[in-house]
Backbone as CSV, one residue per row, in Angstrom:
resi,resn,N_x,N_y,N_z,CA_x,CA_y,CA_z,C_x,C_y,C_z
1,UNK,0.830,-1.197,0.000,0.000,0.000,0.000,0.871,1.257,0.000
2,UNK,2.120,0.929,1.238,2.699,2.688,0.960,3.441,2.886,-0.519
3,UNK,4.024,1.309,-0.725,4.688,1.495,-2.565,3.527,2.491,-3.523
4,UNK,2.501,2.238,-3.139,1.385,2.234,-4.131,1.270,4.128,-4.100
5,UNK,1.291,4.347,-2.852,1.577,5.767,-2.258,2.510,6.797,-3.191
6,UNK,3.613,6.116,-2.615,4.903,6.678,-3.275,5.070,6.718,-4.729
7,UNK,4.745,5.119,-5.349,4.725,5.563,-6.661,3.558,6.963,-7.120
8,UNK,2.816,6.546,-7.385,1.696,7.827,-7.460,2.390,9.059,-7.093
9,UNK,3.029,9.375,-6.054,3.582,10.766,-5.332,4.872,10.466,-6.918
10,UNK,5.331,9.762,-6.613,6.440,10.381,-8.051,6.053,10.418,-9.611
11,UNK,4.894,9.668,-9.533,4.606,9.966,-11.101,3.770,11.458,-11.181
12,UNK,2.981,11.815,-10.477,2.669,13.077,-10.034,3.990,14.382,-10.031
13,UNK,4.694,13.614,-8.981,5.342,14.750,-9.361,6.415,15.374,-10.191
14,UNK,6.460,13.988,-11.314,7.614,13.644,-12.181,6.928,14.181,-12.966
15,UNK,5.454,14.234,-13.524,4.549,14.760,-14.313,4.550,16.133,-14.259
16,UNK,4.420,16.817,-12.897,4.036,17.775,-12.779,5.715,18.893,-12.908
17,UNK,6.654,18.398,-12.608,7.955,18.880,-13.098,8.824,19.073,-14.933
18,UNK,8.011,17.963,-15.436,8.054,17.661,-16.953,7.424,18.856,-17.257
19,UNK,6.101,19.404,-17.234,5.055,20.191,-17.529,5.980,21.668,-17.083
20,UNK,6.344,22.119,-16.330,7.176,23.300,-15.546,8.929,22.972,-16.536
21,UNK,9.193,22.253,-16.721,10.414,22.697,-17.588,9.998,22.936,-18.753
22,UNK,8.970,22.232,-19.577,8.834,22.430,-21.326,8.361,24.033,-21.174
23,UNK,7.178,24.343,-20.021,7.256,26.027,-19.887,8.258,26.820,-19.945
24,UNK,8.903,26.704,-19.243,10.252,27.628,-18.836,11.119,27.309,-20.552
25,UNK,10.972,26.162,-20.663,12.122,26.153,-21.859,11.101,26.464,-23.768
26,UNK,9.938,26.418,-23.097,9.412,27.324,-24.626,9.391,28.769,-23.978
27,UNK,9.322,29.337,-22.819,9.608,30.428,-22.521,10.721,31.022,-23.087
28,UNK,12.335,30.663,-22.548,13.064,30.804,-22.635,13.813,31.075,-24.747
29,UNK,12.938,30.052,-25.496,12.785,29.742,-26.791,12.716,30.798,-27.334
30,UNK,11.129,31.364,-27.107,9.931,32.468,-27.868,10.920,33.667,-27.841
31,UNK,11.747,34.064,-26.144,12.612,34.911,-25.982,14.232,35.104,-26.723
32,UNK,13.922,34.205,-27.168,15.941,33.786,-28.068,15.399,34.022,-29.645
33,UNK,14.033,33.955,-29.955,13.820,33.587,-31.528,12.815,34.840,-32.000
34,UNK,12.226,35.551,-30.884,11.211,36.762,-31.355,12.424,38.190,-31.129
35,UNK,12.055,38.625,-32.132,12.541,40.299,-32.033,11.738,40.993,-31.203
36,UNK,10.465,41.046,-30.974,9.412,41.539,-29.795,10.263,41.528,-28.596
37,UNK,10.633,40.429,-28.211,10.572,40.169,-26.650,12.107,40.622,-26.439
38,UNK,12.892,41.001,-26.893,14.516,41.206,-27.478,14.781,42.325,-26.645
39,UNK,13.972,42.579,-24.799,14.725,43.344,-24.398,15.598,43.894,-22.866
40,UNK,15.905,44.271,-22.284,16.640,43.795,-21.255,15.962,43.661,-20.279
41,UNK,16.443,43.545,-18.861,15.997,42.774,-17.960,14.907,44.656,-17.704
42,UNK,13.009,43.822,-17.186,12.404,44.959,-16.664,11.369,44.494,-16.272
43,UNK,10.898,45.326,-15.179,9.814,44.765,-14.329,9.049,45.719,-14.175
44,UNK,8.843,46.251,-14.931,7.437,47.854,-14.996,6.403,47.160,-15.704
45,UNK,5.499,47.494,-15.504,3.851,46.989,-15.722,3.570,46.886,-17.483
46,UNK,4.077,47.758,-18.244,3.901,47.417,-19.446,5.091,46.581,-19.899
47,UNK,5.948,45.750,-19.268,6.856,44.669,-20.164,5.796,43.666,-19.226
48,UNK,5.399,43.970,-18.199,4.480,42.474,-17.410,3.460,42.281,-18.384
49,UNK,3.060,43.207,-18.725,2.034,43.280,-19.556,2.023,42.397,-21.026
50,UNK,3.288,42.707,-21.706,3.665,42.244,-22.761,3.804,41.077,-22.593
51,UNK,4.500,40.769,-22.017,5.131,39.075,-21.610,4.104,38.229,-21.039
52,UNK,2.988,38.992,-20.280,1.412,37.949,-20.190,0.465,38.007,-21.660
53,UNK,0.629,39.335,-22.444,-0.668,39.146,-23.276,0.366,38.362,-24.450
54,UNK,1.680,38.068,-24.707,2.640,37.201,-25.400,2.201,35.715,-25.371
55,UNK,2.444,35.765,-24.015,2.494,34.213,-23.369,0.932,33.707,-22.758
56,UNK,-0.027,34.119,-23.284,-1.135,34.138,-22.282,-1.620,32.862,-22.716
57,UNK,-1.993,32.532,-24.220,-2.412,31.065,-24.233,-1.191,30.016,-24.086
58,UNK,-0.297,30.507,-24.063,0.794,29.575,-23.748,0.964,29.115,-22.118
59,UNK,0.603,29.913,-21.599,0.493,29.380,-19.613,-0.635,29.089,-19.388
60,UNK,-1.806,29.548,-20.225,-3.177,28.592,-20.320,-3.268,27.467,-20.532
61,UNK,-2.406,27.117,-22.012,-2.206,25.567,-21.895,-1.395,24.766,-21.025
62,UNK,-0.367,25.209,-20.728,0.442,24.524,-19.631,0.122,24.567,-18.452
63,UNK,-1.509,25.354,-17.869,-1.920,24.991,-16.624,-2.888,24.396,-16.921
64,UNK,-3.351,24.136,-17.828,-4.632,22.976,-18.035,-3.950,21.567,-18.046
65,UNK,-2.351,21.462,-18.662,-1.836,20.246,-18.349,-1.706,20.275,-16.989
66,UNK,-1.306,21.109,-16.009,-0.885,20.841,-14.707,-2.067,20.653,-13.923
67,UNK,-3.037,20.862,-14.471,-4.522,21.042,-13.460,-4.785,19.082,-13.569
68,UNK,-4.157,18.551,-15.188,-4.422,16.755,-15.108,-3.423,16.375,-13.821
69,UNK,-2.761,17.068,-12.881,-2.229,16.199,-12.296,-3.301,15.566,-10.910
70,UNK,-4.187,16.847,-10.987,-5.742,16.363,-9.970,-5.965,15.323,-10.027
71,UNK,-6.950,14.729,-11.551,-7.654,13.685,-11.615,-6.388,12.452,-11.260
72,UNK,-5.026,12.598,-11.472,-4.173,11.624,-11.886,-3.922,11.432,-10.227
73,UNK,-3.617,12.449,-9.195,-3.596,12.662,-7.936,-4.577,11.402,-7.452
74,UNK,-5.460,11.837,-7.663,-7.361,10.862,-7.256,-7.271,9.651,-7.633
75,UNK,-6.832,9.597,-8.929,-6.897,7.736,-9.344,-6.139,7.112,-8.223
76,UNK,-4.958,7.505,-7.941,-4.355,6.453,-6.828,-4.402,7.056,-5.250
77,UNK,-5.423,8.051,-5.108,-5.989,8.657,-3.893,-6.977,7.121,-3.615
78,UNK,-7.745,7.001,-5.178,-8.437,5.944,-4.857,-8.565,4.856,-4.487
79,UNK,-7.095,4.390,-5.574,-6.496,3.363,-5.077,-5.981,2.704,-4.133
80,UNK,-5.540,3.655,-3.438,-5.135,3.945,-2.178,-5.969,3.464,-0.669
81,UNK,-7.059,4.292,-0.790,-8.599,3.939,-0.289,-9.016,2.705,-0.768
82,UNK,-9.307,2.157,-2.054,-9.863,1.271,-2.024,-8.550,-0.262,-1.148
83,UNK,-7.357,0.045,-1.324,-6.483,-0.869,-0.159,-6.555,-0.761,0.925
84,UNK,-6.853,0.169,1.275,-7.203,0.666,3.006,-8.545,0.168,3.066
85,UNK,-9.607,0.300,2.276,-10.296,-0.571,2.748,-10.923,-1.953,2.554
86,UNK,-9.753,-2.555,1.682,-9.882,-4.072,1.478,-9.133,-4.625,2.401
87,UNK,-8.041,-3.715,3.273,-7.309,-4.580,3.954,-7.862,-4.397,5.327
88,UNK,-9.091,-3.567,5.375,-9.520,-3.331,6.642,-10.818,-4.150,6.806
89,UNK,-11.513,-4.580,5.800,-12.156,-5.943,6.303,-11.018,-6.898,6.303
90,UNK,-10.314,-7.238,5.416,-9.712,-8.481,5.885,-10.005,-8.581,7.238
91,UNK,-8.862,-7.482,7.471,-8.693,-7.620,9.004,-9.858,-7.881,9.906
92,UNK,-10.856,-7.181,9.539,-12.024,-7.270,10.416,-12.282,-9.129,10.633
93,UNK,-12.390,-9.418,9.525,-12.937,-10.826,9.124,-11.975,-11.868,9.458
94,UNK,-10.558,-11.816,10.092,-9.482,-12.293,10.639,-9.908,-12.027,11.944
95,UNK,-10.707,-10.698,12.436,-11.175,-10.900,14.273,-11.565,-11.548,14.421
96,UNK,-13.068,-11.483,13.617,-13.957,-12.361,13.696,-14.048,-13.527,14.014
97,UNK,-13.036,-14.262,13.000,-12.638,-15.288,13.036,-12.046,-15.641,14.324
98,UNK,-11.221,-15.103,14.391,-10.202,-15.231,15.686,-10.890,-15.650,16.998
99,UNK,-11.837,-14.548,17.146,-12.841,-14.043,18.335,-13.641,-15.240,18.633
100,UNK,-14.798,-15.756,17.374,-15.600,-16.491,17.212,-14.373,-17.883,17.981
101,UNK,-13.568,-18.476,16.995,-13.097,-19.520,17.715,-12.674,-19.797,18.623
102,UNK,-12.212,-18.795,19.239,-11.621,-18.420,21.146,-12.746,-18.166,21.959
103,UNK,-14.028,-17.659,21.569,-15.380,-18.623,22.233,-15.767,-20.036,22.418
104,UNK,-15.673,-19.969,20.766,-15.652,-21.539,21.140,-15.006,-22.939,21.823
105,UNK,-13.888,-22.405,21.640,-12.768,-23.339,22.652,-13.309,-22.951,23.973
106,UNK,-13.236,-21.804,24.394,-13.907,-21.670,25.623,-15.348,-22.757,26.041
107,UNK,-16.336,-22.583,25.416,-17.010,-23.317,25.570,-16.856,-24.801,26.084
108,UNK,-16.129,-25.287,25.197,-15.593,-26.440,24.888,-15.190,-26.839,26.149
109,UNK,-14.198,-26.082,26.763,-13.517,-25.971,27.462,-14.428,-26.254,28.826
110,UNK,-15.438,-25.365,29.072,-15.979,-25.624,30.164,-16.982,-26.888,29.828
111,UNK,-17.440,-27.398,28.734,-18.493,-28.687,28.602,-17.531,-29.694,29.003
112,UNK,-16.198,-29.719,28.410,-15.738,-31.065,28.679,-15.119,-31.588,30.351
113,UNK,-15.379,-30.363,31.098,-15.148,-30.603,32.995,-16.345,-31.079,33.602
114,UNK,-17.425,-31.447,32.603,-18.325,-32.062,33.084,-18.514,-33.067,32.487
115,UNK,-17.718,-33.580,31.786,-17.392,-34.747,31.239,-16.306,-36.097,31.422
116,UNK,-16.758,-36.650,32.530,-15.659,-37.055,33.302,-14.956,-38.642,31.977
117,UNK,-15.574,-38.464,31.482,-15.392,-40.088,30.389,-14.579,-39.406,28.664
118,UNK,-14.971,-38.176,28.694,-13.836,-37.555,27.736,-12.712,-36.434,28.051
119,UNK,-11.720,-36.920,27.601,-10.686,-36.104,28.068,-10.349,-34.721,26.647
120,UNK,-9.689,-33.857,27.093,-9.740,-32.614,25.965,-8.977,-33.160,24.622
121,UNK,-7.986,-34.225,25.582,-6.830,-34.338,24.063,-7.883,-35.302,22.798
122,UNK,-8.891,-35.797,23.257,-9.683,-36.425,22.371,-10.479,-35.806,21.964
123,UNK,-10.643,-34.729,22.127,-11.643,-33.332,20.902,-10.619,-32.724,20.073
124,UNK,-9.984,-32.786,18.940,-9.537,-31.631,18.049,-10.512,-30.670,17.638
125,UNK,-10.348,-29.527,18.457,-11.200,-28.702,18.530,-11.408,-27.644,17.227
126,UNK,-9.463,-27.243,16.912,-10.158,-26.820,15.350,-10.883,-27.482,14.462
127,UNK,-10.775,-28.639,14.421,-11.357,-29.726,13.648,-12.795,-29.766,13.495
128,UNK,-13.535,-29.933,14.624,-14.362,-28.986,14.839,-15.313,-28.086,15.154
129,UNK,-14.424,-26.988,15.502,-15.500,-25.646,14.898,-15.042,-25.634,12.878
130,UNK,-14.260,-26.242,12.252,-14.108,-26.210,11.000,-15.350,-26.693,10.253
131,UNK,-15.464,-28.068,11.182,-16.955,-28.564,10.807,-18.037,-27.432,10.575
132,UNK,-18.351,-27.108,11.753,-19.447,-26.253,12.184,-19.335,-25.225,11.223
133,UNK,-18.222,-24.162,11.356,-17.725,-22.981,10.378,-16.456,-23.270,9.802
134,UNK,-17.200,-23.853,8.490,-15.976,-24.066,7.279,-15.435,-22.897,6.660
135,UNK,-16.375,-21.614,6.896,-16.120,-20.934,6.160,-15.849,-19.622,7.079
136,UNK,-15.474,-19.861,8.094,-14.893,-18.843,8.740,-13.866,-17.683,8.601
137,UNK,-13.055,-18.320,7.688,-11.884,-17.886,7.895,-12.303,-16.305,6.610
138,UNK,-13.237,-16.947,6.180,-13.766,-15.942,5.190,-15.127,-15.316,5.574
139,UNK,-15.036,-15.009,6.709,-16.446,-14.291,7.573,-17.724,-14.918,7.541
140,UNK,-17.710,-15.746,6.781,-19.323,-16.640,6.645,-19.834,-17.618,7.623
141,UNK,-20.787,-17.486,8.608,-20.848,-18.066,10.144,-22.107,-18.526,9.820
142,UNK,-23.008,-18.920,8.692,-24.254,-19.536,8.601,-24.530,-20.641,7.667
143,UNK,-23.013,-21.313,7.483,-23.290,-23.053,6.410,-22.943,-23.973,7.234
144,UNK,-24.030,-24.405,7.707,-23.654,-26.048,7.840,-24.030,-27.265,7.777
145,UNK,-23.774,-26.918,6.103,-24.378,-28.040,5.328,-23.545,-29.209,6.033
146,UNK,-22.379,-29.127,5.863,-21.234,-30.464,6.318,-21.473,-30.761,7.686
147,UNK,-21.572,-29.882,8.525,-22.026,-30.743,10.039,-22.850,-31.828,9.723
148,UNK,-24.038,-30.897,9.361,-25.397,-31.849,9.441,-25.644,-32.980,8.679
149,UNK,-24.808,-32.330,7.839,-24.452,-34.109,7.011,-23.398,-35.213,8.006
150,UNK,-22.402,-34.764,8.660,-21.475,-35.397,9.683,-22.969,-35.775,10.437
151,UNK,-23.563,-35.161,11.451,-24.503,-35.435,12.092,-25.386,-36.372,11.617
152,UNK,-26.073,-36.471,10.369,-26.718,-37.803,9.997,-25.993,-39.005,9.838
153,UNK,-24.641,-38.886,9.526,-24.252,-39.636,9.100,-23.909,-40.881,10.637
154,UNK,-23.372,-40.019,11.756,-24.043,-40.686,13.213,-25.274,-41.174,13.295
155,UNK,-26.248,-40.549,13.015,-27.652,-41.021,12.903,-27.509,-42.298,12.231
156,UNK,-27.430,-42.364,11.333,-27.847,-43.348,10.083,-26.862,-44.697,10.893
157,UNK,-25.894,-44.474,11.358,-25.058,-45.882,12.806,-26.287,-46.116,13.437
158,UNK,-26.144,-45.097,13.946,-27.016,-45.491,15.265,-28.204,-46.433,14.722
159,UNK,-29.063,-45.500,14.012,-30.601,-46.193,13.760,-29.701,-47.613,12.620
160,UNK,-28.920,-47.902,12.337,-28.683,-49.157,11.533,-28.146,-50.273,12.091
161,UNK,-27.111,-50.060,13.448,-26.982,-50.451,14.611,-28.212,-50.877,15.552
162,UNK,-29.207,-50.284,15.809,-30.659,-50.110,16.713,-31.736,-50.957,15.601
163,UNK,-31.738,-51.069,15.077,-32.433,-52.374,13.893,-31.630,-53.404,14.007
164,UNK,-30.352,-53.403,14.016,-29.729,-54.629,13.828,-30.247,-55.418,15.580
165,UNK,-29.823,-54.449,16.549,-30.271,-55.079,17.904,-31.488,-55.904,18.104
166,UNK,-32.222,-54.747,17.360,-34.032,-55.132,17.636,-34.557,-56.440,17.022
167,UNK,-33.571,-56.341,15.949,-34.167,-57.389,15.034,-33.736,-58.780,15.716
168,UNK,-31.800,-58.737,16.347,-31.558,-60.047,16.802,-32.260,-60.614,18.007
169,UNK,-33.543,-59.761,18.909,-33.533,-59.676,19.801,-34.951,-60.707,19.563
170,UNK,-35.592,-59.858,18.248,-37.056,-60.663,17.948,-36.981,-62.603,17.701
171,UNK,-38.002,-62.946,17.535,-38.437,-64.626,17.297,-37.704,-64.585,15.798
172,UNK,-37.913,-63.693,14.887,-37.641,-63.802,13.203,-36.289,-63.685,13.395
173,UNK,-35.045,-62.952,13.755,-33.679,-62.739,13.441,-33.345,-63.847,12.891
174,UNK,-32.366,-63.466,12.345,-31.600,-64.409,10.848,-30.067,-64.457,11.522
175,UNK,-29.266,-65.012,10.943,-27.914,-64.601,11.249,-27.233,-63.258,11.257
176,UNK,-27.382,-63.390,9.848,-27.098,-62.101,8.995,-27.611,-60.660,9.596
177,UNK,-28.908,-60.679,10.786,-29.287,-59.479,11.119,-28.582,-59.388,12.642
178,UNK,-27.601,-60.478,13.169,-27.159,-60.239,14.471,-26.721,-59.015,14.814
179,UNK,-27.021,-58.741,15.559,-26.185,-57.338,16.274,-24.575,-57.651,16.784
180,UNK,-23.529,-56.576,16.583,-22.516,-56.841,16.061,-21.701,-55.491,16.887
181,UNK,-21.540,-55.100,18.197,-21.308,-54.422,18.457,-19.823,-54.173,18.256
182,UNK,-19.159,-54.657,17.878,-17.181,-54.742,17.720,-18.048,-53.705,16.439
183,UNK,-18.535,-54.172,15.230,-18.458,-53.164,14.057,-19.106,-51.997,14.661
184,UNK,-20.272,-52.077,15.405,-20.701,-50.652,15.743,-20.022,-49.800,15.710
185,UNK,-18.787,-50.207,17.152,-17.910,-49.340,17.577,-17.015,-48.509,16.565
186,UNK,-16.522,-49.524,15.600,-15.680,-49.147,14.674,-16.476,-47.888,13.374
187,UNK,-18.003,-48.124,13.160,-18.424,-47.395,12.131,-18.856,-45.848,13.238
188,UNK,-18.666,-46.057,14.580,-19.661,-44.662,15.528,-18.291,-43.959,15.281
189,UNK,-17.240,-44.756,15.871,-15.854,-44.059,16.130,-15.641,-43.027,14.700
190,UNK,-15.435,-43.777,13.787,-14.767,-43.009,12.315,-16.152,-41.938,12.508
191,UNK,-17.400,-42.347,12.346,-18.173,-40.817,12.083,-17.394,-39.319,13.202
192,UNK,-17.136,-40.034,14.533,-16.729,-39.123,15.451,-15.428,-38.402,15.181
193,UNK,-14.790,-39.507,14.170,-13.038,-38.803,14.105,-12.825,-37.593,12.890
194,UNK,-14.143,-38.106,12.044,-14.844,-37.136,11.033,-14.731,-35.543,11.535
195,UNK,-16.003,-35.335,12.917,-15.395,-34.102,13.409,-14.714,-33.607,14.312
196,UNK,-13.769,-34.663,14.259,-12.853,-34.184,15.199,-12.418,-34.507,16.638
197,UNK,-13.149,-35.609,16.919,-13.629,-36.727,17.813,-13.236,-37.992,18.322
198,UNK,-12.115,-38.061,19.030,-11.379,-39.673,19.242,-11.895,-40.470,20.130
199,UNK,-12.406,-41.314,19.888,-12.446,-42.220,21.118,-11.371,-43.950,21.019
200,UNK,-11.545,-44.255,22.368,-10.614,-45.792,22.013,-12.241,-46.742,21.901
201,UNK,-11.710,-48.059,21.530,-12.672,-48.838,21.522,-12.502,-49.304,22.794
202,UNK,-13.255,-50.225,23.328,-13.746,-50.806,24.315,-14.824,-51.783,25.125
203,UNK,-14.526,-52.412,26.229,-15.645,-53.002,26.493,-17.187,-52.560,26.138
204,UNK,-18.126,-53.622,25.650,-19.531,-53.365,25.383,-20.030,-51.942,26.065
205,UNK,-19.984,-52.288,27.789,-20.645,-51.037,29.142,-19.786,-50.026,28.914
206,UNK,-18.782,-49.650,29.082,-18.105,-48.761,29.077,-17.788,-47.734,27.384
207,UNK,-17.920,-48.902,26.555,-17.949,-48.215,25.401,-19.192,-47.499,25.027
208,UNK,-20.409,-47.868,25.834,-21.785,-47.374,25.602,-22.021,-46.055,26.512
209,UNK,-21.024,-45.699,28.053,-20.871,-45.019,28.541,-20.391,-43.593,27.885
210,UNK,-19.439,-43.887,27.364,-18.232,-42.895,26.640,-19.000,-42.512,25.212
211,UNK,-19.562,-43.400,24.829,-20.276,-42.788,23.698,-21.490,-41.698,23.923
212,UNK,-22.235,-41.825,25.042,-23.471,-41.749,25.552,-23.114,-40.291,26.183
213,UNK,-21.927,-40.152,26.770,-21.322,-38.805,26.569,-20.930,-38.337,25.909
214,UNK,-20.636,-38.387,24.683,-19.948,-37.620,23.195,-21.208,-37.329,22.497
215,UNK,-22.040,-38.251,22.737,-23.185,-37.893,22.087,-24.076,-36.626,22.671
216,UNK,-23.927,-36.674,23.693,-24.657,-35.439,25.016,-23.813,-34.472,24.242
217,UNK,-22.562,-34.243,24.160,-21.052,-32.985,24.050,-21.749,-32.926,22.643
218,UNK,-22.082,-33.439,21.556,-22.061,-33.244,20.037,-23.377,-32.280,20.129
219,UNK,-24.767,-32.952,21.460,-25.728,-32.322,21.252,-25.627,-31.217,22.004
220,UNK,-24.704,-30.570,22.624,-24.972,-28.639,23.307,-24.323,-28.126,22.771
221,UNK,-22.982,-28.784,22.204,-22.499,-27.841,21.352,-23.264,-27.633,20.119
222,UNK,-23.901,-28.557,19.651,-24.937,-28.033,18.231,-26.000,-26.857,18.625
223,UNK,-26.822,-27.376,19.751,-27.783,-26.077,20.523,-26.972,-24.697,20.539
224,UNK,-25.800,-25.087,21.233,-24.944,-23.451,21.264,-24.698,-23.013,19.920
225,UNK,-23.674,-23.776,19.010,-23.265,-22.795,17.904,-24.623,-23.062,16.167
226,UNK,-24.776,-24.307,16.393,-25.978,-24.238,15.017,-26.973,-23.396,14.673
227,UNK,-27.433,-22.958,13.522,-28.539,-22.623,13.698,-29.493,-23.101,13.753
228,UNK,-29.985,-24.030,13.592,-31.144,-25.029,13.292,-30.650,-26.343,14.128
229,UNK,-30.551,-26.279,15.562,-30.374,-27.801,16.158,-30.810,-29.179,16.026
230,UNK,-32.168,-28.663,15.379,-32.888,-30.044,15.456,-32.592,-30.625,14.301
231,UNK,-31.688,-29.863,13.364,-31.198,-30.866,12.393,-30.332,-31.658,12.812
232,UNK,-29.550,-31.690,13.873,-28.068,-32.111,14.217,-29.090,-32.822,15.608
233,UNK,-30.386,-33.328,15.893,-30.822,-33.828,16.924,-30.004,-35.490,16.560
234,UNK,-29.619,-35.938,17.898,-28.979,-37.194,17.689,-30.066,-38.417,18.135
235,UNK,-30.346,-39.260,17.058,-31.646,-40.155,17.660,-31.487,-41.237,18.519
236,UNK,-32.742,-41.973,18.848,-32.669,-43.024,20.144,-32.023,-43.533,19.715
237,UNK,-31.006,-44.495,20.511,-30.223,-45.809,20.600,-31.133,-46.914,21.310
238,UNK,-31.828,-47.639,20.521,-32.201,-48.858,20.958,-30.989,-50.238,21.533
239,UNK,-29.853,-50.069,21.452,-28.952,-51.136,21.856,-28.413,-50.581,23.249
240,UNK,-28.599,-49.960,23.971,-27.796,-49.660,24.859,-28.354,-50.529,26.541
C-alpha cells in the first residue's frame, strides 16, 4: 500500500515537473527567436504586460496540463482507499474469526469438565468448529451443510446399529441381522473422528458409557453454535 503511495507521489510529481520545464524552456525559446521580446531585464507593468498578453495562451495551456495532475492525484488517492479498505475488512474478518473460535474453545472448554469419560486431548477442537464454520476464515458463520451431514451420518449408525439389535432380539432374526457391536464401535468411532472426535474402543458397558457422553457434548455444542439444532438432533439408541 505505501509502494502504491509513493509511486503515485512520483509519477505526479515527475509529471508535474516535466510540464514546468517544457514552460520555462518554450519560454526561454519564444525569448531567443522573437525580435518583440529582445529586451533587457524589466519589471514595470507594461513589459508584465507584454510578456502575459505574449504568453497568455501559452500558460493557459500549460496549466490545463498541470490542473491533469488532480484527476491523476485521485486515481491512486483511490487506489489507495480502495487498499485501506480491502485490507480493513480483511482484518475485520481475521477478528472475527479469531474471536468467534476463542469462544468456542472456551465453551468447549468448560463442557468437557463435566465430562468425566472424555478427556480434551480427544476433541480436536479446530477440527471442529471447522466442521461447524468451514467458512470462517472468510467471515461466513451460517453453512452447515457439512455438520449436518457429519450429524446424519451418526444417525444413520445409530438407527442401523438399533435395527440390527431389535431385530436379533425378535423370534424372526436371521444370522445375517445379528447385532454386532465390535463393528458398531468401529463405524460410531470413524463418524466421530470425522469431526474431530477420538475415542478408544472398548468393552460393550463402558464403550456405551463414553459414547453416551460424546453424544450429550455433540448435542450442546450443536444447541450453542448451530442454527437449526434439530437438524443435528442425535436419535434413540435402541442397543444400549
Amino acid at each position: 500500500m505505501i509502494k502504491i503511495l509513493m509511486f503515485g507521489l512520483c509519477i505526479c510529481a515527475l509529471y508535474a515537473l516535466l510540464v514546468v520545464i517544457t514552460l520555462i524552456y518554450s519560454v526561454i525559446f519564444e525569448f531567443n527567436n522573437n525580435e518583440a521580446l529582445k529586451f533587457g531585464f524589466c519589471l514595470t507593468s507594461s513589459c508584465v504586460d507584454v510578456v502575459a498578453i505574449h504568453f497568455k495562451k501559452t500558460i493557459e495551456l500549460y496549466k490545463s496540463l498541470l490542473y491533469m495532475v488532480v484527476p491523476l492525484a485521485g486515481l491512486f488517492a483511490g487506489i489507495l482507499g480502495l487498499n485501506t479498505y480491502n485490507l480493513t475488512v480483511k482484518n475485520s474478518i481475521m477478528n472475527n474469526h479469531i474471536s468467534n473460535f476463542k469462544l468456542f474453545c472456551e465453551f468447549i472448554d468448560r463442557e468437557l469438565k463435566k465430562k468425566d469419560l472424555i478427556s480434551s486431548d480427544s476433541i480436536d477442537q479446530y477440527a471442529l468448529y471447522s466442521k461447524i464454520y468451514p467458512k470462517s476464515r472468510q467471515g461466513f458463520f451460517e453453512c452447515f451443510t457439512d455438520y449436518n451431514s457429519n450429524i446424519e451420518s451418526i444417525n444413520n449408525v445409530i438407527d442401523a446399529s438399533s435395527r440390527h439389535y431389535v431385530a436379533s432380539k425378535s423370534n424372526t432374526s436371521v444370522k445375517n441381522m445379528q447385532f454386532n457391536h465390535t463393528r458398531h464401535q468401529y463405524d460410531i468411532k470413524e463418524c466421530f473422528e470425522i469431526i474431530g472426535i477420538n475415542v478408544s474402543s472398548n468393552h460393550r458397558n463402558t464403550f456405551n458409557e463414553v459414547e453416551t457422553q460424546v453424544l450429550e457434548f455433540i448435542d450442546i455444542v450443536s444447541k450453542a453454535f448451530v442454527e437449526k439444532p434439530i437438524l443435528t438432533k442425535v436419535n434413540e439408541r435402541k442397543y444400549i
